[in-house]
N, C-alpha and C positions, 0 to 999 in steps of 0.2 A: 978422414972420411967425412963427408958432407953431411948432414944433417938430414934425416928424412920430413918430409913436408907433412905433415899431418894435416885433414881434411878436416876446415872448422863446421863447425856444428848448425842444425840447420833451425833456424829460427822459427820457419813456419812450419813445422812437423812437432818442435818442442813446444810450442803454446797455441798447438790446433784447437780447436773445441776438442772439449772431452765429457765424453755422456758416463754416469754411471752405471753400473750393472741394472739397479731396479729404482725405476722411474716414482717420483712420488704420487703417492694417491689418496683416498680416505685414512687409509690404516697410517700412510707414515709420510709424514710431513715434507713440504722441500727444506724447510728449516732443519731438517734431521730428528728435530720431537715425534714422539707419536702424535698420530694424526687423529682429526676428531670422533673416529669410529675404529681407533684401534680396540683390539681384542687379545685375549688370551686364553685359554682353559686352566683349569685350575683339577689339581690333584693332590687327595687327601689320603694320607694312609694310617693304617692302626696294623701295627704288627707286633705277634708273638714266637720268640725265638727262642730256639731252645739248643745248646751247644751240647755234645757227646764229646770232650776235649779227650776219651782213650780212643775212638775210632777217627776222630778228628771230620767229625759230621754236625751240618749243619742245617735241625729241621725248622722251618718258616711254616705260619700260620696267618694268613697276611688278607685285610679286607682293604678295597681301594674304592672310593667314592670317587667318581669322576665327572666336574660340571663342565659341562659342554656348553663354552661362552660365544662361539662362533656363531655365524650366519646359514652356517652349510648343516644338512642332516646328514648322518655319519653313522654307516652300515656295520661297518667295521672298528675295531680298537685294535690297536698296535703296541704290544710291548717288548721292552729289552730283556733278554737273559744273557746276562755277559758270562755266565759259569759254562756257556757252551761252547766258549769260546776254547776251555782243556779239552774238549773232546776229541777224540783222532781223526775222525772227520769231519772238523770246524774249517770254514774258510780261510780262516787265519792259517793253520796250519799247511794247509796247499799252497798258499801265496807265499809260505816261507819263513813267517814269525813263527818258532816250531817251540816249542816249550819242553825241557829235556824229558818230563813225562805228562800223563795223559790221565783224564779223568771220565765218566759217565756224564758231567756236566749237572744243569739242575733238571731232576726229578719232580714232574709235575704230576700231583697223585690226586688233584681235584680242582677244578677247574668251572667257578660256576657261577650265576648271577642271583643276586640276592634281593628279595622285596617284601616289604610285609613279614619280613621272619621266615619267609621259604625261600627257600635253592632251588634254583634250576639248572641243571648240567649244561654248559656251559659247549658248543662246538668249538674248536680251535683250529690252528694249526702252526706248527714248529717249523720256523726257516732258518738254519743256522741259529745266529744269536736273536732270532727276533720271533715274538708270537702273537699271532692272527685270532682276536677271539670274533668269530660270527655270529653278529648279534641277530638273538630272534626279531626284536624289534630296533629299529633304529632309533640312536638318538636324537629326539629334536633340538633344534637350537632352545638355547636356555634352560635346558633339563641336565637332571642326573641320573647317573646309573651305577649300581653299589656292585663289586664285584666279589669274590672270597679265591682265592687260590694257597692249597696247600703244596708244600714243595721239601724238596731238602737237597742237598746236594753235598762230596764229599770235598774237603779243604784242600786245597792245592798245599806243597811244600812251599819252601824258600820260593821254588819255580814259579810259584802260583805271580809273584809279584804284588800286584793290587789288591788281590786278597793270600793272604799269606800264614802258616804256620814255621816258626822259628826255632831252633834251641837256642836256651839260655840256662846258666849253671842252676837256677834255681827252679826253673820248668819252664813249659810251652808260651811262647810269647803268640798269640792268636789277634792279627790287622784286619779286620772284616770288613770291605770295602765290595763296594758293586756284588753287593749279597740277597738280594731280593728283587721280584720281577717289579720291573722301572717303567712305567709309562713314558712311550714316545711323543715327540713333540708334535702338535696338527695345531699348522699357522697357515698365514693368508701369504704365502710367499710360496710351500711348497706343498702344502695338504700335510699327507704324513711324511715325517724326516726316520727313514729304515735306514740308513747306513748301519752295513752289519758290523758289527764290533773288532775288528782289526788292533785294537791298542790304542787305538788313537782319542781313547778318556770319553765323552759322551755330552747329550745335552738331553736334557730334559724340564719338566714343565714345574712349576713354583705350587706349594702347595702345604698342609700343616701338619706332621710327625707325630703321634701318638708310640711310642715303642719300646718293649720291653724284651730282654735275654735273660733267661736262666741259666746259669754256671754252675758249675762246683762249691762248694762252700767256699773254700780259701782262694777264689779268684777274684781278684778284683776286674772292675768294671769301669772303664773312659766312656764318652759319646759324644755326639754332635748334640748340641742344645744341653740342657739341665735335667739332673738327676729328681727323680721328682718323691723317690720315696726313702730317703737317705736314712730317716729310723729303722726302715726297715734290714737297710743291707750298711749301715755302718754302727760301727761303736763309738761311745759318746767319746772316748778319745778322740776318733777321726774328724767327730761332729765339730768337737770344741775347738780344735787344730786347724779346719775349714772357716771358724768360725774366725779367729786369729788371724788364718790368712787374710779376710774379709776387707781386715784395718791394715794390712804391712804395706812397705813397700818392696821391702824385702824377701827371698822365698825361705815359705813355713814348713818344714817337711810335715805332712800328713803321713804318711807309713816310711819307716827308714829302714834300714837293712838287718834290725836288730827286729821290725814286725814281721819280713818278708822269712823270717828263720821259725818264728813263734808263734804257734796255729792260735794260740788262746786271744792272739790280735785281729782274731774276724769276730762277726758279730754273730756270726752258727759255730759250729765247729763239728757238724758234719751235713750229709744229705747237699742240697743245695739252694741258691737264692736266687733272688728276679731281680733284678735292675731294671726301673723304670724313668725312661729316658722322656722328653717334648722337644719341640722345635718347629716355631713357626716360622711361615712366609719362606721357603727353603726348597732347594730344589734334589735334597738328597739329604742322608744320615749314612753315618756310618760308627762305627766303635770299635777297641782293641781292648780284648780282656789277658788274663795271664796271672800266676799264682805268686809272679819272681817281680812285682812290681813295686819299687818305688816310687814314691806319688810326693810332688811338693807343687806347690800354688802361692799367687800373691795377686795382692788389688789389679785389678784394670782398671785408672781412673775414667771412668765414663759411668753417664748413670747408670742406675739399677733398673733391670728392666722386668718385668713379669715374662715365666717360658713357655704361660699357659693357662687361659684364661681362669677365673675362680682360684689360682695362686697368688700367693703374694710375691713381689717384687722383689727381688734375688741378688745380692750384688755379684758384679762379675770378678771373673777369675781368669786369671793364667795358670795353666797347670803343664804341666809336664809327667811323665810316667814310663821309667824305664830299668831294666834290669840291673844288677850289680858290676856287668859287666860296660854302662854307663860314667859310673861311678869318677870322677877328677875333675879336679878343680878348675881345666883350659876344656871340658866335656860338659856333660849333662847335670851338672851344678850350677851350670849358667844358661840351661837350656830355659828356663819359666822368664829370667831376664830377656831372652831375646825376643818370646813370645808378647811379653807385655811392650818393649820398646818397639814394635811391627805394630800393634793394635793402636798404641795409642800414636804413633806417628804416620800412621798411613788412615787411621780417622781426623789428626788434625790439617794432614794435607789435602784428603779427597775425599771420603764420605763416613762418616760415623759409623764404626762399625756396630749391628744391629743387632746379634746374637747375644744369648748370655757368659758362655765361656770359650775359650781357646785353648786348643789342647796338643802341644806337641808327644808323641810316641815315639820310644825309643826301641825298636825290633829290628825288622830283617835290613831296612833301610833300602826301599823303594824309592825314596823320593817323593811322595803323591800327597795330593791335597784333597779332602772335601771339606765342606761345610763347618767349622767351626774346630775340624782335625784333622790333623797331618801327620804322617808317617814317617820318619827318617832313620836314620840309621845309631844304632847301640853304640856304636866302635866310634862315631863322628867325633872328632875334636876342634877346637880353635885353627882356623878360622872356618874352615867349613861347614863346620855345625852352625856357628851363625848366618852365613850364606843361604845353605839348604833352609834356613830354619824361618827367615827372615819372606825367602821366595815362596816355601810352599804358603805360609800364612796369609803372604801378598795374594795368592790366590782366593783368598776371601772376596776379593775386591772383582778378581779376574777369572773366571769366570762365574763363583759361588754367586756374587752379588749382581752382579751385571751377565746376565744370563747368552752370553755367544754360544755358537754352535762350534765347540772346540774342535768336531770331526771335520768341518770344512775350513774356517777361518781358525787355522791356532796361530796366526799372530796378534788376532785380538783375545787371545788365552797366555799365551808362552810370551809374546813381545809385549803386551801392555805391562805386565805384571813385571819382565825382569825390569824393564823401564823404571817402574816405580820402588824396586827395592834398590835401584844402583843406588837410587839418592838416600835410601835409608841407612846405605853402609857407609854415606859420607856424614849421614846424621849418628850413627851411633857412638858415643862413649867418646866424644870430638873426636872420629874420624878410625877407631882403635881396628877396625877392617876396611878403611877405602884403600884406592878405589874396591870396587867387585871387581875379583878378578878371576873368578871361576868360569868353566868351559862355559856357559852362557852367556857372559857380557864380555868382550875383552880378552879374552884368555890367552893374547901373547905379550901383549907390552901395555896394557893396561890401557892404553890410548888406542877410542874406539874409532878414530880415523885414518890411523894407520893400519890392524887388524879388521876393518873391513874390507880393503882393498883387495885382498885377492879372491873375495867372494864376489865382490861389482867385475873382475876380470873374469872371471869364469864361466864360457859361455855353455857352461851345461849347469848353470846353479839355477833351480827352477825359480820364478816369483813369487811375491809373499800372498798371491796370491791363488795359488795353488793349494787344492783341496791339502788334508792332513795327510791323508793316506795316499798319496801323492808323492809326497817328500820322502823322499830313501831316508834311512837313517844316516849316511852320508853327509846331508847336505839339513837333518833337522833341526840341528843345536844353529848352525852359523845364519839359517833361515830365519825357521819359525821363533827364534828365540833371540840372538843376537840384531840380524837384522831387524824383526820387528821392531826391538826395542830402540835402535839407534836412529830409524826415523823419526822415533817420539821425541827421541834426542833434539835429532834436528830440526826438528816441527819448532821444537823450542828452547834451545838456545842460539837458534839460526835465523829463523824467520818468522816465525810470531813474536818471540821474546819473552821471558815468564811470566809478564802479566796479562798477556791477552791469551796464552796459552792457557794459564792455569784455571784462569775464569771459566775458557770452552770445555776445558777438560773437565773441570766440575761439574759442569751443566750437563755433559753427558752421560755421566755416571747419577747425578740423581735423573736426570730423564728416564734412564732405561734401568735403572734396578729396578729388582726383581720383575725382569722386561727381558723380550729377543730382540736387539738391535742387529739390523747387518752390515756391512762395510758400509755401503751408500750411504747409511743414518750415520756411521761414525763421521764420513767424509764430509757430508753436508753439515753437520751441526759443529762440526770446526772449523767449515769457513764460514758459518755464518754468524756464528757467535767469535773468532777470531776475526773477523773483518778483510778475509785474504779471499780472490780467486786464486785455487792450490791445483786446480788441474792439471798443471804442468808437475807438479809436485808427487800425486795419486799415480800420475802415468808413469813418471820415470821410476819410483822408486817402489811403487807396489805392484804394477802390473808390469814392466820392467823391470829390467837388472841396469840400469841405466847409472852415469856416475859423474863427476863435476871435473874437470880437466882446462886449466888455465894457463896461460901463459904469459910471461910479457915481454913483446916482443921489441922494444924500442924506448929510450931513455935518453933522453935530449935537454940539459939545459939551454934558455935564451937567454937573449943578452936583456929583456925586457924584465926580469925579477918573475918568470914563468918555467914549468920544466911540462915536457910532453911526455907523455906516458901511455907506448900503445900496450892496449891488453887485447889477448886472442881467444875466445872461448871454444876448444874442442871437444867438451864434454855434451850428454844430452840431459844434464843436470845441472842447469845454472843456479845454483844456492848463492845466498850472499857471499860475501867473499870480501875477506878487509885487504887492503893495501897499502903496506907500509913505506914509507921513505925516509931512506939513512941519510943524515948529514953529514959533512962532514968536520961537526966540531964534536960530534959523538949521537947527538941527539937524535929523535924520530918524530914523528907525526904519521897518526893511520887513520883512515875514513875507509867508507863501508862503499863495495859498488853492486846495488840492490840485483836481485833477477830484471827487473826492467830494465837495465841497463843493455841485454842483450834479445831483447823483442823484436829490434827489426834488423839487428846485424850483429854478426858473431866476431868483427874485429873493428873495435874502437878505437881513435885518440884521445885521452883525457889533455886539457891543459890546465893545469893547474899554477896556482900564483903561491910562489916561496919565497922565505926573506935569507933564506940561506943555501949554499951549494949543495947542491943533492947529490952523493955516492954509487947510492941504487936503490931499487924498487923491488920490494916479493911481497908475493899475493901469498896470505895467509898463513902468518908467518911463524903462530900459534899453535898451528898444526890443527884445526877447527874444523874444519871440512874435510869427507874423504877424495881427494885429490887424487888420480890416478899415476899421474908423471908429473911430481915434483920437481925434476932435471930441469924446466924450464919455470920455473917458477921466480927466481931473481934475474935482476942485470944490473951492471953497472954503468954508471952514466956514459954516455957517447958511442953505444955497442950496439950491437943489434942481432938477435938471431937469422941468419942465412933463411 
């Protein structure tokens, strides 16, 4: 049967002009930098919390100072309540994300504005996950306005997910995440960002943590940032064992299984304590308490950093804290090592990491990341535990530090981030978990150019550029997470190459920390700090499902010490693409034939000059590029495809 002709690809469609979404202006540069009137609001919280671990209720006391850094006066404030998200009649649940049960959501029992030491009650109004407060006066630019809202609301199960209550043999394992009402973001792009809360994680504004929880006596206490009053709720055993940790490199058990049994190892021994937590520059806090925890920690080499002003300077920590049901040696024994080899190798690759500790939780095993903690699962073992553990922490970087809008763009949340851990699984322990091979990167053969192919064939795979809650669950691991990350791939091992990639990629991670970058800033400040026009690149591969498709159709030696080499391009993804040629006294020789190569014509003749009989010719021979139809990809000399 003859050959079908395939239609090559079209050269002036693939390197049209390409504009991106938002045009640069004051706020944000064409070089992709913020621009010289960029802005941001800033928001400050002080919150007191207080846990009922027998009704499994959760009451907040929470004041929010909010500076209004913008240009525009602002009638209204806009915040998040994601605990309305259990409710029976939440959005979420109509659209089909159903939660096996149902909660009241969070209870708002005061609601008010604060000045001079008086309260003023506060109008509001409740939309789904999002609340409207109407200000009596507006805010001017460059002013602040102090808020107070009391609330509580009751703990979802396992169900809850992001915020979660567990069993464990030794008691309640309690992950307190998206637990307090969260200021929405108001930027020079959209005004307010309400996206109501669907699952799809959140974005919010940078700002500094003052916070405290009260527990049960025999509960210990994890958080984002440092514990700021450790006499108060530890025993100088725990003190001096913290203190130990300080200098190891190794993990120090702070409570072992021998304390989580022994009440006379809390520093009450009944009633209950406060834990008080800080955390600046930060776009959220969150913590896991629980009475069934063992707690071990060891050095972060990085310096000591203060978690709050008029404190002294703290060294940092990896910690880890999880139940007995943790407990092995290929498990949660090597969970504080993995934390500390993610900290310190994704600070010395991309950007210092700026908090005081790291804290992996070992409960229900959500998977989630915030700010300086991460939740994973009790039961995880080798290798998975280093994966999950490796990924959520890379989330420091993606989105904790570099503030994206993860409800619309999650492959600048889920793709930059697996990105960066693939390489820490080749860097860990020489190599003891590469590749990544879990459902995020790779997850059938390890090689991410063959396992992407049938997502670029797919013509119902949406683009990476598609909002989050967009993306079915379907199509969100091999999207927002795999593919994002495999263009970063490509970006650089393909076409920038690691040295002009890794330089842009720097610059744009300290440009926009603790900063909202949007694609267009990502785009533009990688070609222009990589030195590429990539529009061909942006089009096919993020706003596209676009893919690289090569052939070669002709193999000719001459009798002049030259051989002819036609190559076909059918793809709308001309990546680089090597070409090798077999000799035949066994040997090869390969050279690169760039994307320029097919700017004004999608079927070349290379000739090329050899000192030896050439065999045959395959383009990419490595397997480096996702290649759609391999079947034409070699020939042997004097052949030709039909």
């Amino acid at each position: 049967m003859p050959l079908v002709a395939k239609p090559l690809a079209d050269p002036h469609a693939i390197f049209a002009p390409f504009s991106l979404p938002d045009a640069p202006n004051v706020y944000r540069a064409g070089s992709g930098v913020p621009g010289p009137h960029y802005w941001q609001n800033q928001v400050d919280y002080k919150i007191k919390a207080h846990l009922d671990a027998v009704h499994h209720r959760l009451n907040g006391d929470e004041t929010i100072t909010y500076t209004n850094n913008s240009p525009d006066t602002l009638d209204v404030v806009w915040l998040q309540l994601e605990q309305n998200r259990y409710r029976a009649d939440s959005r979420s649940n109509i659209a089909g994300v159903v939660p096996s049960e149902t909660s009241e959501g969070m209870v708002l029992e005061k609601v008010c504005e604060t000045s001079g030491g008086i309260e003023t009650g506060q109008a509001y109004l409740v939309s789904d996950t999002r609340l409207q407060l109407k200000l009596s006066h507006a805010i001017l630019p460059h002013q602040k306005v102090n808020f107070r809202i009391q609330w509580h609301y009751t703990i979802p199960g396992t169900w809850g997910g992001r915020t979660a209550v567990s069993k464990a043999q030794d008691g309640d394992v309690f992950e307190m995440a998206q637990w307090y009402p969260r200021l929405s973001v108001y930027d020079d792009r959209r005004g307010w960002n309400t996206l109501p809360y669907l699952e799809q994680e959140f974005f919010l504004e940078y700002g500094n943590f003052d916070y405290s929880v009260t527990v049960p006596w025999n509960f210990t206490v994890v958080g984002s940032g440092a514990l700021l009053n450790p006499v108060d709720v530890l025993t100088e055993t725990e003190r001096a064992r913290l203190t130990q940790a300080a200098g190891s490199e190794k993990r120090i058990l702070i409570r072992d299984l021998h304390d989580v049994t022994t009440p006379s190892s809390h520093k009450k021994l009944s009633g209950e304590a406060t834990w008080h937590f800080a955390m600046q520059n930060t776009r959220d806090v969150s913590f896991a308490t629980s009475p069934a925890f063992l707690w071990d920690a060891e050095r972060i080499n990085l310096p000591d950093v203060s978690p709050w002003p008029g404190y002294a300077k703290q060294p940092r920590l990896a910690m880890s804290v999880y139940p007995r049901e943790g407990i092995s040696p290929h498990g949660w024994d090597r969970s504080t090592d993995y934390v500390k080899h993610a900290i310190e190798y994704f600070s010395s690759q991309w950007f210092v990491y700026p908090w005081p500790n790291a804290i992996n939780v070992g409960g229900y095993g959500a998977g989630m990341e915030y700010p300086g903690i991460v939740f994973d699962g009790m039961h995880e073992r080798d290798p998975e535990l280093f994966w999950i553990t490796t990924h959520e922490i890379g989330h420091d970087w993606f989105p904790m530090l570099v503030g994206t809008d993860e409800r619309r763009n999650a492959f600048m949340d889920e793709g930059f981030n697996t990105f960066i851990d693939a390489y820490a699984s080749d860097h860990f322990n020489h190599g003891e978990f590469a590749p990544k091979k879990d459902p995020e990167f790779s997850p059938q053969t390890g090689n991410p150019a063959h396992d992407i192919v049938p997502v670029l064939q797919d013509s119902h795979a949406p683009s990476l550029m598609m909002a989050a809650d967009d993306i079915s669950e379907t199509y969100r691991h091999s999207i927002s997470y795999f593919k994002g990350a495999y263009g970063l791939k490509l970006l650089r091992e393909q076409i920038l190459g690691p040295q002009r990639f890794d330089a842009a990629f720097r610059r744009y991670i300290a440009e926009w920390a603790y900063r909202h970058p949007s694609p267009s800033d990502f785009f533009r400040i990688m070609e222009s700090e990589g030195g590429e026009d990539l529009g061909w690149f942006w089009r096919g591969w993020y706003f596209e499902n676009a893919a690289p498709d090569y052939a070669v159709t002709m193999l000719k030696m001459q009798t002049n010490g030259q051989v002819k080499v036609g190559v076909a391009n059918y793809g709308n993804l001309p990546l680089p693409v090597h070409l090798r040629l077999q000799y035949a006294d066994g040997t090869m020789s390969d050279r690169i034939l760039p994307t320029e190569t097919w700017r004004q014509d999608s079927a070349v003749v290379l000739t090329l000059p050899v000192e030896k009989k050439v065999v045959s010719a395959t383009l990419d021979p490595d397997v480096m590029i996702p290649d759609v139809d391999r079947s034409d990809n070699t020939l042997a000399v004097s052949t030709a495809h039909p």
